[in-house]
N, C-alpha and C positions, 0 to 999 in steps of 0.2 A: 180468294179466287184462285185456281189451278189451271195453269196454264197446260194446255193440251200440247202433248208431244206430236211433232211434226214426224209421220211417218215419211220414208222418201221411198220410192221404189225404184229400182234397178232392175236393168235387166238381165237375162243372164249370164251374157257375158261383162257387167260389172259387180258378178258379184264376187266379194272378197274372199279368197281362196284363205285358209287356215294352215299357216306355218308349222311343222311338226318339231318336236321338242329339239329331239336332236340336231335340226336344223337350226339352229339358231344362231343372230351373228354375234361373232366371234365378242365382240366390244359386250353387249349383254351377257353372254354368260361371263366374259371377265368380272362386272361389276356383279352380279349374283354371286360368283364365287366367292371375292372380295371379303364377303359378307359373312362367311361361314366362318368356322373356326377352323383352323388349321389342320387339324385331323379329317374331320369333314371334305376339308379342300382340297386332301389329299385323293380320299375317295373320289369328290366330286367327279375329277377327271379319270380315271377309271369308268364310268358310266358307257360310255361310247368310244368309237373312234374321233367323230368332231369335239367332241368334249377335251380331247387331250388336249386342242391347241390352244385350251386357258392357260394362262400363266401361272406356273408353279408358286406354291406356295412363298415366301421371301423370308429367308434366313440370316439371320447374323452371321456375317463369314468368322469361319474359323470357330463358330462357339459348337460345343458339343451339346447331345442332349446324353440327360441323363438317364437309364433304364433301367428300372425293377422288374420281376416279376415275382407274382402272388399269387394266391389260391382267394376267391372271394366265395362269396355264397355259393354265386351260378357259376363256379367254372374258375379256369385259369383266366388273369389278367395281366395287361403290360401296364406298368407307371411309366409316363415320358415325361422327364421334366427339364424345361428347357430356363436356364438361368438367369439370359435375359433376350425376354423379358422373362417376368419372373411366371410362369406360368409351368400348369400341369394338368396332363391327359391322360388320360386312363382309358386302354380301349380293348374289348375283350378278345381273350387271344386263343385264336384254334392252332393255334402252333406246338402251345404246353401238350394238348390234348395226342397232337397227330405225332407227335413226338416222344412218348411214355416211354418209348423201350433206352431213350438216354436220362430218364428223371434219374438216375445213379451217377450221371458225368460230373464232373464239375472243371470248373473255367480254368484254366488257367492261366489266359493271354489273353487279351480283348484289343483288336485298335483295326483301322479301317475297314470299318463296319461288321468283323468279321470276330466268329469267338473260337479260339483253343479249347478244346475240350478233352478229357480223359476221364475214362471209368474209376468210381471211388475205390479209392482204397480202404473200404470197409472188412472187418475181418472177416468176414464170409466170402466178399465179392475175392481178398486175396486168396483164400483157401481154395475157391474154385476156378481162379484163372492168376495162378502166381505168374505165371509168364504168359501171360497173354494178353494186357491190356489193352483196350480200345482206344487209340488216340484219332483225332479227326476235326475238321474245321468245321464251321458251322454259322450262317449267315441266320439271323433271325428274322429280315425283313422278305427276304426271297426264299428260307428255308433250302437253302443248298445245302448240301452235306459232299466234303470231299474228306475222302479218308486216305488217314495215313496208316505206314506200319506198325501192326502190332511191339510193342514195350513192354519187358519185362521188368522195372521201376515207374513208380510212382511220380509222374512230376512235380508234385506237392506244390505247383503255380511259380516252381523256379523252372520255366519255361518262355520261350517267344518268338517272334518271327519278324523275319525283316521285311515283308513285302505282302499285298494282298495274297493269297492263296492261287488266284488266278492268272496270276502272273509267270514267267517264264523263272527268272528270277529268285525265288520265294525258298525262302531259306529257313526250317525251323531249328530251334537249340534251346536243347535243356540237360540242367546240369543237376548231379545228383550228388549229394557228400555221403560216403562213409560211414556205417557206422561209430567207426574210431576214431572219423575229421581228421585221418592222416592224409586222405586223398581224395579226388572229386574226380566224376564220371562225366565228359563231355560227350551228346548224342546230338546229330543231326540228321535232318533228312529232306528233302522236298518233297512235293504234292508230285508222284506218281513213284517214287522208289519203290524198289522194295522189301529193304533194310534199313533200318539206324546204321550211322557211318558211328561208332565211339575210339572216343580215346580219352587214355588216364591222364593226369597230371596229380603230383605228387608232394609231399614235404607241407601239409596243412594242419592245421590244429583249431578250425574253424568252420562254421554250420551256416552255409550259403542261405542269404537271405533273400536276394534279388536280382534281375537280371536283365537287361535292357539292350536293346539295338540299336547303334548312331554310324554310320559312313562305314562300314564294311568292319565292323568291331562289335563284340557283343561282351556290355561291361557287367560285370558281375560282381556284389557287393555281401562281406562277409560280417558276421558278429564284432564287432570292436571297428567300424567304420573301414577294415581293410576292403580296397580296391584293386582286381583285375582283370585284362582284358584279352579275349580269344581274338587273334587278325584270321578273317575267314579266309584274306590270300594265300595266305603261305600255312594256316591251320599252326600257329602258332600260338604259344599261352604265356602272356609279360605279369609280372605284379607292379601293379603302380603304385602301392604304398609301401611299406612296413608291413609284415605278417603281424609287429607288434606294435601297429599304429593303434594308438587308445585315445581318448577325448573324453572329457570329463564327464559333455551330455552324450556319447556312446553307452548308454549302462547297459548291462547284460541281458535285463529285461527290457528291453528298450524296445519297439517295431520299426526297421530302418527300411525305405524305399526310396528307389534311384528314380530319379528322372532327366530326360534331357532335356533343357530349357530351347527354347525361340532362337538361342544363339546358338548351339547345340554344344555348348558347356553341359557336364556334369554335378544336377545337383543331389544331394540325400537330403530327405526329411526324415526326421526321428522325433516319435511321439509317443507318448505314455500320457501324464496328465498334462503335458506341454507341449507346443509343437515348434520344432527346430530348423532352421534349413540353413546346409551348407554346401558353399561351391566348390569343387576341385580345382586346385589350382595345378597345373598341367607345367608350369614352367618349375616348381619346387615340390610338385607333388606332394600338398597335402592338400583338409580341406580344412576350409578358411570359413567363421562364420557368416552368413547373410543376413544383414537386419530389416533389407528392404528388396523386394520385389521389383518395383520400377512398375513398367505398366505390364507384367505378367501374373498370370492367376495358377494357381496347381491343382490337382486331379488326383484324386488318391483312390485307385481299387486295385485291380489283379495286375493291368499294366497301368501305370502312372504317366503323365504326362503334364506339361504346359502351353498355353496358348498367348498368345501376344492380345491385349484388349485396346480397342479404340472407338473413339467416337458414341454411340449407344451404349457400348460393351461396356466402357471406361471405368464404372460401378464397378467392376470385377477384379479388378486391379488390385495386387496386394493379398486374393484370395486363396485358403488352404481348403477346395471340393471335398469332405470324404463322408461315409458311409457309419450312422450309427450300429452298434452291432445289433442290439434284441428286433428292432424295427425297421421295415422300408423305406425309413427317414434319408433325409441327403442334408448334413450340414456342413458350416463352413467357419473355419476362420483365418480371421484378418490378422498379417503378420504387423500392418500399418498400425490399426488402431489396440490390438491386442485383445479383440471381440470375438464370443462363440456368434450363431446365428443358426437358428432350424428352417431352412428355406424350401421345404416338402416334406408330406406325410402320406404315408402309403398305410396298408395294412400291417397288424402285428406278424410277424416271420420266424422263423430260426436265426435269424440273424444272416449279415455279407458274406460269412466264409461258409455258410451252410450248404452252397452247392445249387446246382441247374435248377433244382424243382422248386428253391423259394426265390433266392433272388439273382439274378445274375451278372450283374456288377454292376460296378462305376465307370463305364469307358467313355471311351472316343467314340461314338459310331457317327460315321460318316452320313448322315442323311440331309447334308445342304443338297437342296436340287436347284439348279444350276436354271435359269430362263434361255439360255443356248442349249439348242438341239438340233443333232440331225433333222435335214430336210424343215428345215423353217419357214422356207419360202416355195414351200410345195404349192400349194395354194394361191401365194399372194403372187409369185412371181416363178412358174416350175421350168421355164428354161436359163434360170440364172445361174447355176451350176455349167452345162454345159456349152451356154454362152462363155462365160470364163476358159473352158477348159477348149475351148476351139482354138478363143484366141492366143493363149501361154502357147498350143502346140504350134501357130503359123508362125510366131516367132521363133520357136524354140530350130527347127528346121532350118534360120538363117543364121541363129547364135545360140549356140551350144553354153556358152557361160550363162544365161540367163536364170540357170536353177540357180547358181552360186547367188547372184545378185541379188536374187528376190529371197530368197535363203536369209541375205545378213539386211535387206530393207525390213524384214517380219522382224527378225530378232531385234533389231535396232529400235521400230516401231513398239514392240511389247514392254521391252524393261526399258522404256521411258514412258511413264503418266497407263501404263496399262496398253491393249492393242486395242487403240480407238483413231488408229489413221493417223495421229499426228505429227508421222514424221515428211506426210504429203503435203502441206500445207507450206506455201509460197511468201516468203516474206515482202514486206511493203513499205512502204517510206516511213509509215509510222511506226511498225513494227519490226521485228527479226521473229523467224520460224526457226524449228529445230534444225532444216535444213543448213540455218547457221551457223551449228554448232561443229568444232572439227572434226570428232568421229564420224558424224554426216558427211565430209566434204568427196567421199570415194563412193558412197553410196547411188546403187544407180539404178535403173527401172522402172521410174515415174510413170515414163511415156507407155511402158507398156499398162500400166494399172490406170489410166485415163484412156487409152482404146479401149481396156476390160468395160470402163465406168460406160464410154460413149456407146459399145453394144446393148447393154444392159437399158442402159435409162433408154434406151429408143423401142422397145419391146415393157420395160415398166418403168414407170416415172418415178422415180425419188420412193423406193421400194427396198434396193439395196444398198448396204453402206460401203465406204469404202474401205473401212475395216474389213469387213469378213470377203471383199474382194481380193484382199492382200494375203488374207490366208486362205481361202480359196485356189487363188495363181498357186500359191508356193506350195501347197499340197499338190498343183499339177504338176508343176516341172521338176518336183521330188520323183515322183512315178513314169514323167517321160527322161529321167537320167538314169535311170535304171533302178530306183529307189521304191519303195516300200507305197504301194495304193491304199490309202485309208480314206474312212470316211471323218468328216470334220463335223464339229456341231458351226452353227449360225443362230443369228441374230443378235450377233453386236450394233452397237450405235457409234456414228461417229464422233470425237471427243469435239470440245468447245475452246479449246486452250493446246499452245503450241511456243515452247517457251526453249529458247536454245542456252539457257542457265541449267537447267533441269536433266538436260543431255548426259552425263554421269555413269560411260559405259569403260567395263574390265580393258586396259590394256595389253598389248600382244609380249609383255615382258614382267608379266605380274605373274606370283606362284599360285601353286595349287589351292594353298590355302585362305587367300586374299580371294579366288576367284569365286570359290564355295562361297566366303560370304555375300558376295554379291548375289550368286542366283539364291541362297539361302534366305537372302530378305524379300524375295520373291515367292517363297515358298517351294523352290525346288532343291531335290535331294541332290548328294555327290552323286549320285546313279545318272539323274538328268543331266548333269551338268557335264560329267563324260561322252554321254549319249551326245550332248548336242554338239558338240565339240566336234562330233561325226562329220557334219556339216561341211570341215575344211576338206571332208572327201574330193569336190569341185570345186573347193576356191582359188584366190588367189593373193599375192598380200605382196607390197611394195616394199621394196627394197631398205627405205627407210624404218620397217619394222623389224626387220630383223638385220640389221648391217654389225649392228654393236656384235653377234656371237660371230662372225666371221671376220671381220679384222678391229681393228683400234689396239691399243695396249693390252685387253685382256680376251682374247678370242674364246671360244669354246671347246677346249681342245675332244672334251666327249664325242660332239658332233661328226659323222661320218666324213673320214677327207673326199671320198668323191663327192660328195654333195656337196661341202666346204669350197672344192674348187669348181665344183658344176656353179653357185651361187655368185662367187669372186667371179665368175667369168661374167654372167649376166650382168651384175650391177655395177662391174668396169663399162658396160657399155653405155652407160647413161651418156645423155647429152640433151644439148639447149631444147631441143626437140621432146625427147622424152629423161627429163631430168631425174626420173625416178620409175625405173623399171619396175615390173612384176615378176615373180616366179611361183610357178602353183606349185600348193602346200599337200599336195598327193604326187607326190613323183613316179606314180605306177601306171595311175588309170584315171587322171587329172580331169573326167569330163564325164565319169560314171560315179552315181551314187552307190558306193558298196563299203564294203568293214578295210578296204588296201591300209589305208590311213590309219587303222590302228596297228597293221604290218608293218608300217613305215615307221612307227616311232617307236616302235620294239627293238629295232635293228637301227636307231640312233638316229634316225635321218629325218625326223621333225625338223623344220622350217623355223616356226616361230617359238621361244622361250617357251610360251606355257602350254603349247602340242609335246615339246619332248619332255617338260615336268608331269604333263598326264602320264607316261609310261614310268616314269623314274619314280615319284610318291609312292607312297605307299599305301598312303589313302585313297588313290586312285590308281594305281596299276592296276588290279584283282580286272577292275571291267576292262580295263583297255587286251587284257590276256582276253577276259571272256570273249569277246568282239570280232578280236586278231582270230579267235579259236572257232568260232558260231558266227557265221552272216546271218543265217535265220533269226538266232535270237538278237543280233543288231538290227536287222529290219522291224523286228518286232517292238523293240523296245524303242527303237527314233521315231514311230510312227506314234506311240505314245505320248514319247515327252515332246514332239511338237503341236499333240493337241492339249497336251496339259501346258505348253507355253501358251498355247492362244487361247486359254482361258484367263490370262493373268489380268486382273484389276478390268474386266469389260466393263463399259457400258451397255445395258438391258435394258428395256420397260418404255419407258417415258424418257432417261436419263439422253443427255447426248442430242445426237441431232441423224436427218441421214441428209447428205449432201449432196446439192446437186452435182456441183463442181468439185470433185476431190485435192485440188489445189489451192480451195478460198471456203472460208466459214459462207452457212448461207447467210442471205442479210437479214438483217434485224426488222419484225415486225413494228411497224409505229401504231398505235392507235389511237 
């Protein structure tokens, strides 16, 4: 028996109107996307404008993919192979096609996301352009092309660059040996010159093999493992080995490649039918062998590199990346277990070093996409932005210090547990919050990020976190101090943990080099870590932090004397009242965000230890010169590294929480 379908009628105002694709809610197309493969998911959102606000595809931080390209049946193709997981995409490429007139380039740099390129040096191409090569950048996912000055040498991939291309910044250098190996050609230039800057250095007997960029040094590595280095400050040229430093696995035939490791040590790899790695030792200047990796993996093509692995990654740990020659193969081995491994197969090629038209290296490229974005909360909440930005300005009107404050709550909040709010977070009988902690205890501006929260959540409900409120405000009151307008990405989550053991921030009498490592385990360069240092443009810092360079047994005698006794006078004033004075760390223009501050410690008159060790290093002076020299390019460059500070270690997606109260976890659901 079949039961008869009940028809129903409706009338015409209930009838069900049909949702059009593009319309669709956000939560659906997340889980449809989900579902595709990664390449696909890429596309996916490409499709529309609503379509972008899927969540980007989820990457292992810090892992690279790997890129080939090949000639297939139908056309050019790209190989992507991504390590772990252990996966590979092939996807066809109109880039080879629209790009023919550089199939003759070949690589010779590769790293944030971007490729060096230069015209072959094949005997024809040099008979009809001896002096005239084509050098130029080359992005392959956006297919940018910026070009640099014509070259008359060859940079045979003993080339590189310190900086994206599009950057202010961006420094290229390549070096070229001699006929005779009695001397070597150093050339640079940046993205708009329009010349090579060269100079010689002389007294060599050696055939440059490699060449690397680390903290304003560009190391360069010679036949018989000799090492030296160009300082881009002062354009200076040191040898840090022996011209006739030799090692038994240095053989003549040997292929040596430098790289800079996670701690930003200098290591070589040397391979032939074995692969070697050793580290520079910088206190006795030599290198010392390495039997063990730790949890770092190596990268072997045009630029070499290492990455830190954890958690998922962890598998990788111990690995040597590199490129089979005849094939668009990528294998690896383990320094731990002493195993080859073939972990992708592409089509047969000319081989790695064959140039643009078959494969195009082994790099870094940059393709994490990040789940923060500008304008996040378009949609879900579009006066959240400029609710923020009203109320930073009503305050800012009655306190001028208030950039500085919210300035060191962000940084304070960031490089503890990532910027997931946890430094807001109110402790309780049961517990202690980071607020506990003593670098916490001068930190101030709560009250204003709980007005920001109470405007917000009364126009949307538990919508925005207080994370990206924090960085929100402090991008405002950077631009009402006089400071650099940029836009910030959003959609952080707020963190679930808030632990005043965990607290572990740089003191104000620690060096240069001490201070690198800490933003360095964060993943920021010495570039950032000058930049942000900026900061002390509007601040202020007690007495107690800097008393030891102006009197005790061993004063500072470097230190300018009128500031020595402008400071003595201040902090004789203390009393039961105010037992610990302040004096601001800009003695120009103490309430405007601008470059005075790196004028001020050129001319010796830093405040705290590690503001006048910025101008005095050497590894940091070069930017504090740029800075003192360029507000423009200081503007530019601090509105970066404090969006690349507020991306450190977020919370996205699911993870985290958003909070009603930016003072107190929400409460725990029972069910």
């Amino acid at each position: 028996m079949v039961k008869k379908r009940k028809h129903i009628r409706r009338s015409k105002g209930q009838q069900k109107e049909s949702r059009p694709w593009y319309d669709l809610p956000v939560d659906i197309l997340n889980l449809i996307c989900s579902l595709l493969p990664i390449v696909e998911q890429i596309r996916f959102r490409s499709v529309c404008k609503n379509w972008q606000l899927v969540e980007p595809p989820h990457f292992e931080r810090n892992v690279p993919w790997l890129l080939c390209h090949f000639r297939g049946d139908y056309g050019p193709n790209s190989s992507f192979h991504i390590p772990s997981p252990n996966q590979t995409h092939i996807v066809s490429d109109n880039v080879g096609i629209e790009y023919l007139k550089y199939k003759d380039a070949k690589i010779c740099a590769s790293k944030h996301g971007w490729l060096l390129l230069q015209q072959s040096s094949s005997k024809e191409l040099l008979l009809q352009y001896s002096n005239n090569k084509e050098a130029f950048f080359f992005n392959p996912f956006s297919t940018e092309v910026i070009k640099l000055p014509n070259m008359d040498i060859t940079f045979n991939r003993r080339a590189t660059f310190s900086s994206p291309p599009t950057s202010p910044d961006c420094l290229c250098f390549a070096v070229h040996s001699s006929k005779s190996l009695d001397r070597i050609r150093i050339s640079m230039c940046s993205p708009g010159d329009l010349q090579w800057r060269t100079t010689t250095v002389v007294g060599f007997n050696k055939s440059i093999l490699d060449v690397v960029y680390s903290n304003g040094r560009f190391y360069c590595v010679f036949t018989g493992g000799v090492l030296g280095a160009f300082f881009v400050e002062d354009c200076s040229w040191s040898m840090l080995t022996s011209t006739k430093c030799k090692h038994k696995k240095f053989l003549s035939w040997s292929r040596l490649k430098l790289i800079e490791d996670c701690n930003g040590d200098m290591l070589l790899v040397s391979y032939t039918d074995n692969y070697y790695v050793f580290k520079f030792d910088m206190s006795d200047l030599v290198w010392k062998d390495l039997h063990n990796l730790g949890n770092q993996a190596i990268f072997l093509g045009c630029t070499s590199f290492a990455i830190e692995t954890e958690g998922k990654t962890s598998a990788l740990a111990g690995r040597i990346y590199y490129h089979r020659h005849y094939y668009s193969q990528f294998n690896y081995y383990s320094l731990h277990t002493d195993e080859t491994c073939d972990v992708a197969f592409g089509h047969k090629g000319q081989g790695f070093e064959d140039g643009w038209k078959i494969v195009k290296n082994l790099a870094k490229v940059s393709v994490m996409i990040s789940l923060l974005r500008v304008g996040f909360y378009r949609r879900s909440c579009p006066r959240a932005e400029s609710i923020v930005k009203a109320t930073v300005a009503r305050r800012f009107r009655t306190d001028k210090s208030i950039p500085a404050a919210l300035l060191r709550m962000h940084f304070h909040d960031c490089f503890v547990r990532g910027c997931d709010a946890s430094i807001l977070i109110d402790s309780t009988r049961k517990s202690q919050s980071e607020k506990d902690a003593g670098p916490n205890f001068s930190v101030r501006g709560y009250d204003l990020i709980d007005e920001a929260k109470r405007n917000v959540e009364a126009v949307c409900r538990r919508t925005v976190s207080c994370a990206d409120i924090i960085t929100l405000a402090t991008r405002d009151a950077v631009a009402l101090a006089g400071g650099p307008s940029y836009a910030v990405p959003t959609g952080r989550r707020d963190g679930l943990v808030s632990n005043p053991d965990e607290v572990n921030l740089p003191g104000p009498s620690i060096s240069v080099i001490q201070s690198f490592q800490f933003f360095r385990a964060k993943n920021m360069t010495m570039d950032d870590m000058a930049t942000l240092l900026g900061a002390h443009s509007v601040g202020v810092a007690h007495c107690s932090f800097f008393l030891d360079r102006i009197s005790g047994p061993q004063p500072d005698r470097t230190m300018d004397p009128a500031l020595a006794t402008k400071l003595n006078k201040i902090c004789g004033a203390a009393s039961a009242r105010n037992p610990d004075p302040t004096a601001f760390l800009d003695q120009g223009t103490s309430f405007t965000m601008d470059n005075q501050f790196y004028k001020e410690i050129r001319m010796k008159r830093g405040v705290m230890k590690i503001d006048q060790e910025l101008a005095n290093d050497r590894l940091s002076s070069g930017f504090v010169s740029r800075y003192a020299l360029n507000s423009t390019l200081f503007r530019t460059r601090f509105a970066q590294a404090m969006v690349k500070m507020g991306r450190i270690e977020v919370l996205v997606g699911k993870a985290g929480e958003i909070r009603q109260n930016c003072r107190a976890f929400n409460p725990r659901r029972r069910f």
